[in-house]
Gaussian input, Z-matrix of N, CA and C with variables (Angstrom, degrees):
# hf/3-21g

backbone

0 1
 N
 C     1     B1
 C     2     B2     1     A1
 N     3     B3     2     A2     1     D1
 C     4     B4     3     A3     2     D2
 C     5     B5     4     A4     3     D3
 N     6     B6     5     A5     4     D4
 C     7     B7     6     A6     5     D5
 C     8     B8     7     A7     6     D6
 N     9     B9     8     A8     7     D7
 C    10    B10     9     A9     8     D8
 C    11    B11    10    A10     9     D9
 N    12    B12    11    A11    10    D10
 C    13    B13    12    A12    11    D11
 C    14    B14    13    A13    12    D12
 N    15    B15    14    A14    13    D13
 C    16    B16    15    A15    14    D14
 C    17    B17    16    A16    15    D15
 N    18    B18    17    A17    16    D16
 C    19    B19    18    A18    17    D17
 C    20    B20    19    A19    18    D18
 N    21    B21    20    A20    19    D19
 C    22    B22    21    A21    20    D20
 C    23    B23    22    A22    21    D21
 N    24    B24    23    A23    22    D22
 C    25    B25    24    A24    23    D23
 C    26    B26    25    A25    24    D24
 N    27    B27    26    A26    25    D25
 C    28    B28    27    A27    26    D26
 C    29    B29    28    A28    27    D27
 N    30    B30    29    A29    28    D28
 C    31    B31    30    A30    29    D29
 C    32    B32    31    A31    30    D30
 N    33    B33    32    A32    31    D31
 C    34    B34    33    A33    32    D32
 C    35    B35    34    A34    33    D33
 N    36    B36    35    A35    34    D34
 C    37    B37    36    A36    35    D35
 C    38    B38    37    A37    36    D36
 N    39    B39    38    A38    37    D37
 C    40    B40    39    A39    38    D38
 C    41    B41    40    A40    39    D39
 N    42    B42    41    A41    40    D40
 C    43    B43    42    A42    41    D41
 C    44    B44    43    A43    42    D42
 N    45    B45    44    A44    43    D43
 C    46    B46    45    A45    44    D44
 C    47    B47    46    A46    45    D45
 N    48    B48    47    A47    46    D46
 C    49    B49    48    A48    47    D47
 C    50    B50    49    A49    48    D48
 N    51    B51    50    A50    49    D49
 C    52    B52    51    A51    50    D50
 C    53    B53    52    A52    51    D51
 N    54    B54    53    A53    52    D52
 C    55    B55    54    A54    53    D53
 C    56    B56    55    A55    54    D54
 N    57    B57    56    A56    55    D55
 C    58    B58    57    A57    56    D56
 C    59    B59    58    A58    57    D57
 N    60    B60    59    A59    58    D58
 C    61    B61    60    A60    59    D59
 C    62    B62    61    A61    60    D60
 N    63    B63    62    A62    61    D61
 C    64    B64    63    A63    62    D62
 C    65    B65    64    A64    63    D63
 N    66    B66    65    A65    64    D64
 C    67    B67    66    A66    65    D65
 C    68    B68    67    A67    66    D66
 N    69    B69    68    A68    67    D67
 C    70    B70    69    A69    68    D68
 C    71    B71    70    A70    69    D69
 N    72    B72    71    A71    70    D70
 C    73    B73    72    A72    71    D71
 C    74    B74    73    A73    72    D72
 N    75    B75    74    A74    73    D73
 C    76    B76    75    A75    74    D74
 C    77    B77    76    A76    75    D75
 N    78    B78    77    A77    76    D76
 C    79    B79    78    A78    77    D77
 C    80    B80    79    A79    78    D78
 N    81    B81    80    A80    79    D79
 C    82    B82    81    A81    80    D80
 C    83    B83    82    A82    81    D81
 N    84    B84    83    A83    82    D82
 C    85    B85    84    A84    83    D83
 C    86    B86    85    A85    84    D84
 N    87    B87    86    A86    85    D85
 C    88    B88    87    A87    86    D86
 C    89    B89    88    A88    87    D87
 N    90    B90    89    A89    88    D88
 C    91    B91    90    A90    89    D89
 C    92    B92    91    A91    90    D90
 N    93    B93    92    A92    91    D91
 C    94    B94    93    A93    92    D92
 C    95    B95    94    A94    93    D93
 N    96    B96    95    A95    94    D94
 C    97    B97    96    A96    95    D95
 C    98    B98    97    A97    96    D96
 N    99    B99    98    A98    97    D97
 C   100   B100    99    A99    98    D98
 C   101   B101   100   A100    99    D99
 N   102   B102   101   A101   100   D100
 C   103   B103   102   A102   101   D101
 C   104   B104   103   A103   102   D102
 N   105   B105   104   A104   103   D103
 C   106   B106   105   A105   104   D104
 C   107   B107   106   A106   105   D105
 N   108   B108   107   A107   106   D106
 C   109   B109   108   A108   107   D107
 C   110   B110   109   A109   108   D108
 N   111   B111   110   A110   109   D109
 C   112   B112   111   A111   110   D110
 C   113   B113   112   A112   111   D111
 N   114   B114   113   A113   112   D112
 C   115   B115   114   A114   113   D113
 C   116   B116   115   A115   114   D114
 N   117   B117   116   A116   115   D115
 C   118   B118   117   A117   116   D116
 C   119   B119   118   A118   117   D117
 N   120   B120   119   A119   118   D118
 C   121   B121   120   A120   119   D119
 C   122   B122   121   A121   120   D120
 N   123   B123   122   A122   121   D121
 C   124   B124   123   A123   122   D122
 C   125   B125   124   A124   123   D123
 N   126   B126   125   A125   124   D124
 C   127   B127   126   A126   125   D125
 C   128   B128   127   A127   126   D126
 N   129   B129   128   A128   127   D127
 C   130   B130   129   A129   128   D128
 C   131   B131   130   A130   129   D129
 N   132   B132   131   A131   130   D130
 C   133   B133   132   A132   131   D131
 C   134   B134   133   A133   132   D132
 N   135   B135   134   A134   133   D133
 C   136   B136   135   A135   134   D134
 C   137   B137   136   A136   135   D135
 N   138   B138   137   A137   136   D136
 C   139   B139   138   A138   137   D137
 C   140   B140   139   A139   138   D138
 N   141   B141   140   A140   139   D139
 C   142   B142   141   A141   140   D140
 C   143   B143   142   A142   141   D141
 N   144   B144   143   A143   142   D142
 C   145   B145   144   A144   143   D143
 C   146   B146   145   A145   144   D144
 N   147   B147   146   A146   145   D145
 C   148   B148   147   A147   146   D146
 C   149   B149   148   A148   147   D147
 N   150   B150   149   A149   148   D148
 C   151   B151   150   A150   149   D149
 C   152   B152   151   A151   150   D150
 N   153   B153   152   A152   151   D151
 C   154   B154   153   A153   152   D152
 C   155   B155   154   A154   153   D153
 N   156   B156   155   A155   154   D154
 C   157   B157   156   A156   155   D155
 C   158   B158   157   A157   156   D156
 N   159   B159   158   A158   157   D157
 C   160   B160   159   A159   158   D158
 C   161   B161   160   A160   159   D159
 N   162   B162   161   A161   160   D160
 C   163   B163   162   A162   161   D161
 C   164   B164   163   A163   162   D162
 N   165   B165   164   A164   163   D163
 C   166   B166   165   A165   164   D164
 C   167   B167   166   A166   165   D165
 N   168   B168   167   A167   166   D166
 C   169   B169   168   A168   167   D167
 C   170   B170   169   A169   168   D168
 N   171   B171   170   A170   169   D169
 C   172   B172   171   A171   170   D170
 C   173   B173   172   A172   171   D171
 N   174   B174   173   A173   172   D172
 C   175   B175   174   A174   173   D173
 C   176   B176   175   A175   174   D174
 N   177   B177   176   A176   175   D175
 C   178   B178   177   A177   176   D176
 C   179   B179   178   A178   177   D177
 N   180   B180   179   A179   178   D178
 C   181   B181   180   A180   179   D179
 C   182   B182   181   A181   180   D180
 N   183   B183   182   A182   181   D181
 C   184   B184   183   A183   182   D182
 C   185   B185   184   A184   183   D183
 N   186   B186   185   A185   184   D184
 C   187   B187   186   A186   185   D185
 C   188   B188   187   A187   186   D186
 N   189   B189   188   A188   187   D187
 C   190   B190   189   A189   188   D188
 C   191   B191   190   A190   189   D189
 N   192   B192   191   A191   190   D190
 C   193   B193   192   A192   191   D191
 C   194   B194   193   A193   192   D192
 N   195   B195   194   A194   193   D193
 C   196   B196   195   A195   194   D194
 C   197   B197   196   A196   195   D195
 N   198   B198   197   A197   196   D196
 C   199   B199   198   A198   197   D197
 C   200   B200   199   A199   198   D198
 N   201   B201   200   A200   199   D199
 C   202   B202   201   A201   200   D200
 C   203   B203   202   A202   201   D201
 N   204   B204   203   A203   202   D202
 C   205   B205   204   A204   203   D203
 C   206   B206   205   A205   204   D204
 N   207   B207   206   A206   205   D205
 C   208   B208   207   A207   206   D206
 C   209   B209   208   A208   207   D207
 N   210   B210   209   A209   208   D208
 C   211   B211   210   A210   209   D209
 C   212   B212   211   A211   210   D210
 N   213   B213   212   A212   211   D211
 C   214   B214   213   A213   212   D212
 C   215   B215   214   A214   213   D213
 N   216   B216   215   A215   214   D214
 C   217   B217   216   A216   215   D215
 C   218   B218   217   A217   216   D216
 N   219   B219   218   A218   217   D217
 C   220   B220   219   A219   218   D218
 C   221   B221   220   A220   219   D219
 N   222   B222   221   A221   220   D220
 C   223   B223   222   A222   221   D221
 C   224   B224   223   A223   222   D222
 N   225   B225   224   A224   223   D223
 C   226   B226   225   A225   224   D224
 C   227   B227   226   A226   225   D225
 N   228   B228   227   A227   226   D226
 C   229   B229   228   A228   227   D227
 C   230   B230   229   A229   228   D228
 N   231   B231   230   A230   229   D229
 C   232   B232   231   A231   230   D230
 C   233   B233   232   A232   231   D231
 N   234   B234   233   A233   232   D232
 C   235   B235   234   A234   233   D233
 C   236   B236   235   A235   234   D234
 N   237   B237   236   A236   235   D235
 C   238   B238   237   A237   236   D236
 C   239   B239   238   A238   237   D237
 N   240   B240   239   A239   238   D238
 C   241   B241   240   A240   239   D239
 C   242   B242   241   A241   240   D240
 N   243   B243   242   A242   241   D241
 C   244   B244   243   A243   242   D242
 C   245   B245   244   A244   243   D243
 N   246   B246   245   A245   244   D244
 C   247   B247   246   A246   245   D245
 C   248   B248   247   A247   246   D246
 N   249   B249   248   A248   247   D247
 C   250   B250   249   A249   248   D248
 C   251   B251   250   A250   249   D249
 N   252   B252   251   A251   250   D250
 C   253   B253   252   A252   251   D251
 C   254   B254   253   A253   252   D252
 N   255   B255   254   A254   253   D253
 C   256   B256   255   A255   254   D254
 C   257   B257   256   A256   255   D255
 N   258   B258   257   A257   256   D256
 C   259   B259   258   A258   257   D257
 C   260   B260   259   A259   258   D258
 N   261   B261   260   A260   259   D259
 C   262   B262   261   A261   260   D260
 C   263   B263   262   A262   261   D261
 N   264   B264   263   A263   262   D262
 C   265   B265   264   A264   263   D263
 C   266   B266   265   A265   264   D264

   B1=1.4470
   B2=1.5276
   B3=1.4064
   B4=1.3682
   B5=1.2865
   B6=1.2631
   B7=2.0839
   B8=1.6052
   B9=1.1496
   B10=1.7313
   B11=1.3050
   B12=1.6364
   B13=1.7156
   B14=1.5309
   B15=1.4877
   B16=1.2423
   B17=1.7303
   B18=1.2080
   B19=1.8260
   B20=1.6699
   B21=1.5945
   B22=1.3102
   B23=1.0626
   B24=1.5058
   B25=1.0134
   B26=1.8006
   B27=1.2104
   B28=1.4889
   B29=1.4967
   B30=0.9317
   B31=1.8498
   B32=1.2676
   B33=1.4016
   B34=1.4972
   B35=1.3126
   B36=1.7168
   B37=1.3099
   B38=1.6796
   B39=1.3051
   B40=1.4319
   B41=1.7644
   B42=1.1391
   B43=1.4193
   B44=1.4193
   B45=1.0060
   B46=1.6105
   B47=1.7412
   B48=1.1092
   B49=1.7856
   B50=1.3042
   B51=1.2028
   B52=1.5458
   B53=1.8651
   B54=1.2890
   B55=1.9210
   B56=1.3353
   B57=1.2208
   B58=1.3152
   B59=1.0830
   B60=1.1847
   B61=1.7421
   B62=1.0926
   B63=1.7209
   B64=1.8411
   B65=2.0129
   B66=1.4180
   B67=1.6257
   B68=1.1234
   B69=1.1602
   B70=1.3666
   B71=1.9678
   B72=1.1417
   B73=1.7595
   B74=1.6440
   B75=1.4136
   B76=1.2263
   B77=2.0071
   B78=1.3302
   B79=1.8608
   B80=2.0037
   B81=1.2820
   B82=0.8634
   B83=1.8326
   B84=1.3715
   B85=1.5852
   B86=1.2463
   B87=1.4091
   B88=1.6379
   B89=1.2593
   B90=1.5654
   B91=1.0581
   B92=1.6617
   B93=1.0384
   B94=1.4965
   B95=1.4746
   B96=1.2522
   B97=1.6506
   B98=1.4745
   B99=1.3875
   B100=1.9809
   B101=1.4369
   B102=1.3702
   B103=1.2659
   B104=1.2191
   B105=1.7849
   B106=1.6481
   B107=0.9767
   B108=1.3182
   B109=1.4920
   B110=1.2912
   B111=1.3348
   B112=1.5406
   B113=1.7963
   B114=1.6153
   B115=1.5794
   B116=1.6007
   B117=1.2302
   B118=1.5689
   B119=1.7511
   B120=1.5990
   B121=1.6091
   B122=1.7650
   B123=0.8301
   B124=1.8741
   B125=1.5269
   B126=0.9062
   B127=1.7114
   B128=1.8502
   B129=1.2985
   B130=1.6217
   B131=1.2085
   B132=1.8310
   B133=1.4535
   B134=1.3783
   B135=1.2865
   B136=1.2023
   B137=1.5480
   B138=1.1755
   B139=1.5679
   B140=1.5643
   B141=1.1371
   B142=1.8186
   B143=1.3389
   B144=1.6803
   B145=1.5388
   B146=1.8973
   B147=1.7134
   B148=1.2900
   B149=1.2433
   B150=1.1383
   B151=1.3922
   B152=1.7324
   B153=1.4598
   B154=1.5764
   B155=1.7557
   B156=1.3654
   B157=2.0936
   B158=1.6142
   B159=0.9822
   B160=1.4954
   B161=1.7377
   B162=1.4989
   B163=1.5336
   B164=1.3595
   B165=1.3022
   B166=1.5064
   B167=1.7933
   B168=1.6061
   B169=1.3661
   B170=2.0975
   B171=1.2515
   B172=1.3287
   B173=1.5610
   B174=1.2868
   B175=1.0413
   B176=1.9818
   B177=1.4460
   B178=1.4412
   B179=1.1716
   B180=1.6169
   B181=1.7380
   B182=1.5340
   B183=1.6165
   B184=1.5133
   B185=1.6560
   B186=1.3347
   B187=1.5200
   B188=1.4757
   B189=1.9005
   B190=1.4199
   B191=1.5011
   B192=1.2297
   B193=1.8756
   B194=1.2354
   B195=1.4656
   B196=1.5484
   B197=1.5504
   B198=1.1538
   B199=1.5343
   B200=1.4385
   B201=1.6540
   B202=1.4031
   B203=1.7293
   B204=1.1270
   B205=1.7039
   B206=1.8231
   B207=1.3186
   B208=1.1520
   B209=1.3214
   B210=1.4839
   B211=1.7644
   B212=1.4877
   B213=1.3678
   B214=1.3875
   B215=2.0941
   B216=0.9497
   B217=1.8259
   B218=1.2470
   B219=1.7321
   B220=1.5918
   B221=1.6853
   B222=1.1698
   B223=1.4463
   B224=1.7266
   B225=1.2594
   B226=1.5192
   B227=1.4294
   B228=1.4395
   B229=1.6725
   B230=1.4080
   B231=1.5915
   B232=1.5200
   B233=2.0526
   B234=1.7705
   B235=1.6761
   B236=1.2875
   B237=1.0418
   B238=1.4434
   B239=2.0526
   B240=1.5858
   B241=1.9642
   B242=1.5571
   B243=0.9989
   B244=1.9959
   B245=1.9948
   B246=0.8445
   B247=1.9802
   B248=1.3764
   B249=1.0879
   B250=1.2065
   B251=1.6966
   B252=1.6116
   B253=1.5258
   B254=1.5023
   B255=1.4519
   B256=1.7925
   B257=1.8146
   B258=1.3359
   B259=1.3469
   B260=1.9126
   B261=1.1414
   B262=1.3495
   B263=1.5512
   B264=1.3465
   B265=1.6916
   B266=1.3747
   A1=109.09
   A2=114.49
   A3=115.30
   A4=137.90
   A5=120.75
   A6=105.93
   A7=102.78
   A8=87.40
   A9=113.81
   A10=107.55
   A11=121.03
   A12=109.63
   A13=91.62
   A14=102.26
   A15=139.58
   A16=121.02
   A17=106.15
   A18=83.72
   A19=95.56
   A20=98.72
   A21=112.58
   A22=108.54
   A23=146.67
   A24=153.78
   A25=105.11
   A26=117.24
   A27=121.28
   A28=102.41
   A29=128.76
   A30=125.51
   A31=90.62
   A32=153.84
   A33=154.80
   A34=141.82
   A35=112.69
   A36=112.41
   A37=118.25
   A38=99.50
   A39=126.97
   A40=117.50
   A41=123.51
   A42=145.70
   A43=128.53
   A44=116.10
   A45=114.81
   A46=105.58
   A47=110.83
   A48=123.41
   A49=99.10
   A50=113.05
   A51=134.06
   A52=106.08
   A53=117.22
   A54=113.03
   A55=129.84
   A56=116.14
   A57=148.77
   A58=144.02
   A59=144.63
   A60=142.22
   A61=114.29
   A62=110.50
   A63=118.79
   A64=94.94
   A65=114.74
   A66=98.74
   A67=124.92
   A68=149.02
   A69=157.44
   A70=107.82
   A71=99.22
   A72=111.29
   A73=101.49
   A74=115.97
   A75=104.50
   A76=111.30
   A77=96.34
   A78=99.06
   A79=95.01
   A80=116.48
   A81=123.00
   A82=114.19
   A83=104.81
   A84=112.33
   A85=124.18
   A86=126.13
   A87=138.78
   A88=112.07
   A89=134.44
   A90=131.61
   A91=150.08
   A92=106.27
   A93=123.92
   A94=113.78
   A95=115.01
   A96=122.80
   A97=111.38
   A98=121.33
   A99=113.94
   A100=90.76
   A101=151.85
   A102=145.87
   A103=112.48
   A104=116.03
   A105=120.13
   A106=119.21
   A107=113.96
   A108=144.89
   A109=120.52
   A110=99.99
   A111=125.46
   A112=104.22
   A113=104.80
   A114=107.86
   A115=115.75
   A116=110.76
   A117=125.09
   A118=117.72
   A119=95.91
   A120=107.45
   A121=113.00
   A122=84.71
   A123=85.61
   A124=116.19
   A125=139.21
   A126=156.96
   A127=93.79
   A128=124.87
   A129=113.74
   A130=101.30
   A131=120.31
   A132=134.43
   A133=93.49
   A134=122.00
   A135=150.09
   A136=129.38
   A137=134.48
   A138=130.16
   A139=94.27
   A140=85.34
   A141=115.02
   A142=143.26
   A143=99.47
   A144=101.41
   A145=79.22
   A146=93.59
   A147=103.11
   A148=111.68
   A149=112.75
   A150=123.00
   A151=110.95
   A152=109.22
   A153=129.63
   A154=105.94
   A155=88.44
   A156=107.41
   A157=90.64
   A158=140.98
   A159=125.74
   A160=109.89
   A161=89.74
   A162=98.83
   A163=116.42
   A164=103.26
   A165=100.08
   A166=89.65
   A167=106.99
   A168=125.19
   A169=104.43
   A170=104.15
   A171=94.06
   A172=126.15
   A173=116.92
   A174=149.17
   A175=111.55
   A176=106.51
   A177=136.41
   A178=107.76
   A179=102.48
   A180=108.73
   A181=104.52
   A182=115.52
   A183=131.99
   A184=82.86
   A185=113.11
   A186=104.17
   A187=125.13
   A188=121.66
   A189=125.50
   A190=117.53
   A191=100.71
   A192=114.55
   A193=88.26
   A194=113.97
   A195=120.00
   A196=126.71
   A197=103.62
   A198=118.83
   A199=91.15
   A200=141.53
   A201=116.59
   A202=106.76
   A203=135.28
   A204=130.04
   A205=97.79
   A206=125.83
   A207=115.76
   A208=121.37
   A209=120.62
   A210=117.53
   A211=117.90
   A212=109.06
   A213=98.07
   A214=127.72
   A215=108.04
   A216=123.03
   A217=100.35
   A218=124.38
   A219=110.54
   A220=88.05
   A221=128.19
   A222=109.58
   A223=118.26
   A224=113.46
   A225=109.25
   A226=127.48
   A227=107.86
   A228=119.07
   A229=125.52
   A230=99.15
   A231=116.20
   A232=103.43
   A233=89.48
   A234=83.97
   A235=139.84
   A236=106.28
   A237=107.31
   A238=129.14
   A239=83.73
   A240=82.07
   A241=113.51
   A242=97.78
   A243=92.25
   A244=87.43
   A245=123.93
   A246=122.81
   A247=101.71
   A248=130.04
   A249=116.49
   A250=126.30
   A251=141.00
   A252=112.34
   A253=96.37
   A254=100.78
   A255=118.75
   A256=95.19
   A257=106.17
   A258=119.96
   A259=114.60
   A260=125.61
   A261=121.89
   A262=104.27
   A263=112.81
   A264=137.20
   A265=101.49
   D1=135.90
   D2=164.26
   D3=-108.12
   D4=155.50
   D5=-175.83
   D6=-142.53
   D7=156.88
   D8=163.53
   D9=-77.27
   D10=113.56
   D11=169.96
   D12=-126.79
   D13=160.01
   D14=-166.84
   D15=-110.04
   D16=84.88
   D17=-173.12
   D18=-111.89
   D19=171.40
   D20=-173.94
   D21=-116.71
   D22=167.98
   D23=152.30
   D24=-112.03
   D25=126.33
   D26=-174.66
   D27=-99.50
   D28=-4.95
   D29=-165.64
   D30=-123.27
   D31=-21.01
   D32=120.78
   D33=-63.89
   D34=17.65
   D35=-154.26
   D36=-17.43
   D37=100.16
   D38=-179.11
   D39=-153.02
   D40=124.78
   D41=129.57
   D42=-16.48
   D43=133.93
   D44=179.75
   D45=-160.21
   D46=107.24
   D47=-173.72
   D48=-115.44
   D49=134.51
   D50=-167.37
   D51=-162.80
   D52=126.86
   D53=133.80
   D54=-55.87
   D55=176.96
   D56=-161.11
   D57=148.56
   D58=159.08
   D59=174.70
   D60=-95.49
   D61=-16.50
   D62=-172.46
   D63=-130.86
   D64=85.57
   D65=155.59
   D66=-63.97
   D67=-61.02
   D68=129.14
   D69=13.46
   D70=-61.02
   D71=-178.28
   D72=-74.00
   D73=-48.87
   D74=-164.43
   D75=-80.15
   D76=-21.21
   D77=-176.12
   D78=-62.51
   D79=-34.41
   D80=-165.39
   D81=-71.02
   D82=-39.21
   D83=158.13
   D84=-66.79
   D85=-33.55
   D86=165.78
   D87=-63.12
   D88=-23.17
   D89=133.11
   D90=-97.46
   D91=38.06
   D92=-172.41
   D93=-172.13
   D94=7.20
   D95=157.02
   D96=-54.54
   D97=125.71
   D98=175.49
   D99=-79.72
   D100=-29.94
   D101=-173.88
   D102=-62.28
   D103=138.56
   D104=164.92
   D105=-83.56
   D106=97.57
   D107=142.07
   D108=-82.16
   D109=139.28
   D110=162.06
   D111=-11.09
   D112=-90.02
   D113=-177.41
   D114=-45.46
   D115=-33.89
   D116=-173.28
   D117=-58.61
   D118=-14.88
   D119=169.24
   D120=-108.12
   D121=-2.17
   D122=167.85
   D123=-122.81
   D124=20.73
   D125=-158.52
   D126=-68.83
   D127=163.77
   D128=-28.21
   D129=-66.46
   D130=165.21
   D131=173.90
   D132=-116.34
   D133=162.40
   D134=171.02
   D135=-126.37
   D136=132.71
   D137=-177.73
   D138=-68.66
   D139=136.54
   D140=156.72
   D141=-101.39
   D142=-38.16
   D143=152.30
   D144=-178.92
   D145=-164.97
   D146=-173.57
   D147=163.50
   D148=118.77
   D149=-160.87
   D150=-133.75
   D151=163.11
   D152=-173.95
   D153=-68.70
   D154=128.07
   D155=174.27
   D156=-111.79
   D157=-45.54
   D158=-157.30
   D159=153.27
   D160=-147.28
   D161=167.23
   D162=-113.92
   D163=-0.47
   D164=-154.83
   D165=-119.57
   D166=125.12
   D167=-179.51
   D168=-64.80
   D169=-29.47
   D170=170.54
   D171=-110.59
   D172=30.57
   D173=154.92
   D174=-76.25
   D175=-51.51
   D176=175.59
   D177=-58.57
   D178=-44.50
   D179=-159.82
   D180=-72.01
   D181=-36.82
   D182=-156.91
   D183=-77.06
   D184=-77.11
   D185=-164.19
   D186=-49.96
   D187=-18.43
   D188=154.20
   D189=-48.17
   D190=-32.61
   D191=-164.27
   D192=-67.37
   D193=-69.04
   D194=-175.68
   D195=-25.16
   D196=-73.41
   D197=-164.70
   D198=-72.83
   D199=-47.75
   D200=-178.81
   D201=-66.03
   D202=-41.02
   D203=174.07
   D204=-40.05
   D205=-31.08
   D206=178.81
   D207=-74.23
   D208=28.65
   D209=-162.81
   D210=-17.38
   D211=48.31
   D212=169.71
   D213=-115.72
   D214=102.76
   D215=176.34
   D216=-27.89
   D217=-30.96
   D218=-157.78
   D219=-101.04
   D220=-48.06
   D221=179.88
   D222=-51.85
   D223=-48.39
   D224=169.16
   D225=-69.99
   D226=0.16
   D227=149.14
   D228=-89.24
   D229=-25.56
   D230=177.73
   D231=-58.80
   D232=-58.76
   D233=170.33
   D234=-45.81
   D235=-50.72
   D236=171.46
   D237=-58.85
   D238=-10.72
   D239=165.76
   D240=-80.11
   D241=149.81
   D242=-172.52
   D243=-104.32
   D244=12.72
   D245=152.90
   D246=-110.79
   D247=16.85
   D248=171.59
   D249=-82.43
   D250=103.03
   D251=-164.60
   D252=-124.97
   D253=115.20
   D254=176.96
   D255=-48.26
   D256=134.45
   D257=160.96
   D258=-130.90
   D259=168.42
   D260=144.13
   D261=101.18
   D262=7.66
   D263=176.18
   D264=-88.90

């Protein structure tokens, strides 16, 4: 199974949307990667939420594409409310 997770950076107020099969595994590489990466300059991150795409990792990948083409801060704040229910797609 794959998901959309959401981490935050609190000392950068910044966003970070990514897939995976492991949120849990991967928040954990976004903070403890020795490589410079993106997240790797705003550390520590924290999960925000993260939710089910399917089975299919490029299923995950398309709907990541999506919601970042939407440059919008309030929808990727919108995600992270657990009353929050996307309509109008």
């Amino acid at each position: 199974m794959y998901y959309i997770y959401n981490l935050y950076s609190a000392g950068s107020n910044l966003y970070y949307l990514g897939n995976t099969d492991n949120p849990v595994r991967r928040l954990h590489e976004h903070n403890s990667s020795p490589f410079n990466t993106y997240t790797s300059k705003h550390r520590t991150c924290v999960l925000k939420s993260y939710f089910q795409c399917g089975p299919s990792e490029s299923d995950a990948t398309k709907l990541e594409q999506f919601i970042k083409k939407q440059k919008s801060r309030k929808l990727i704040e919108q995600l992270c409310d657990k009353n929050f229910v996307p309509t109008g797609f």
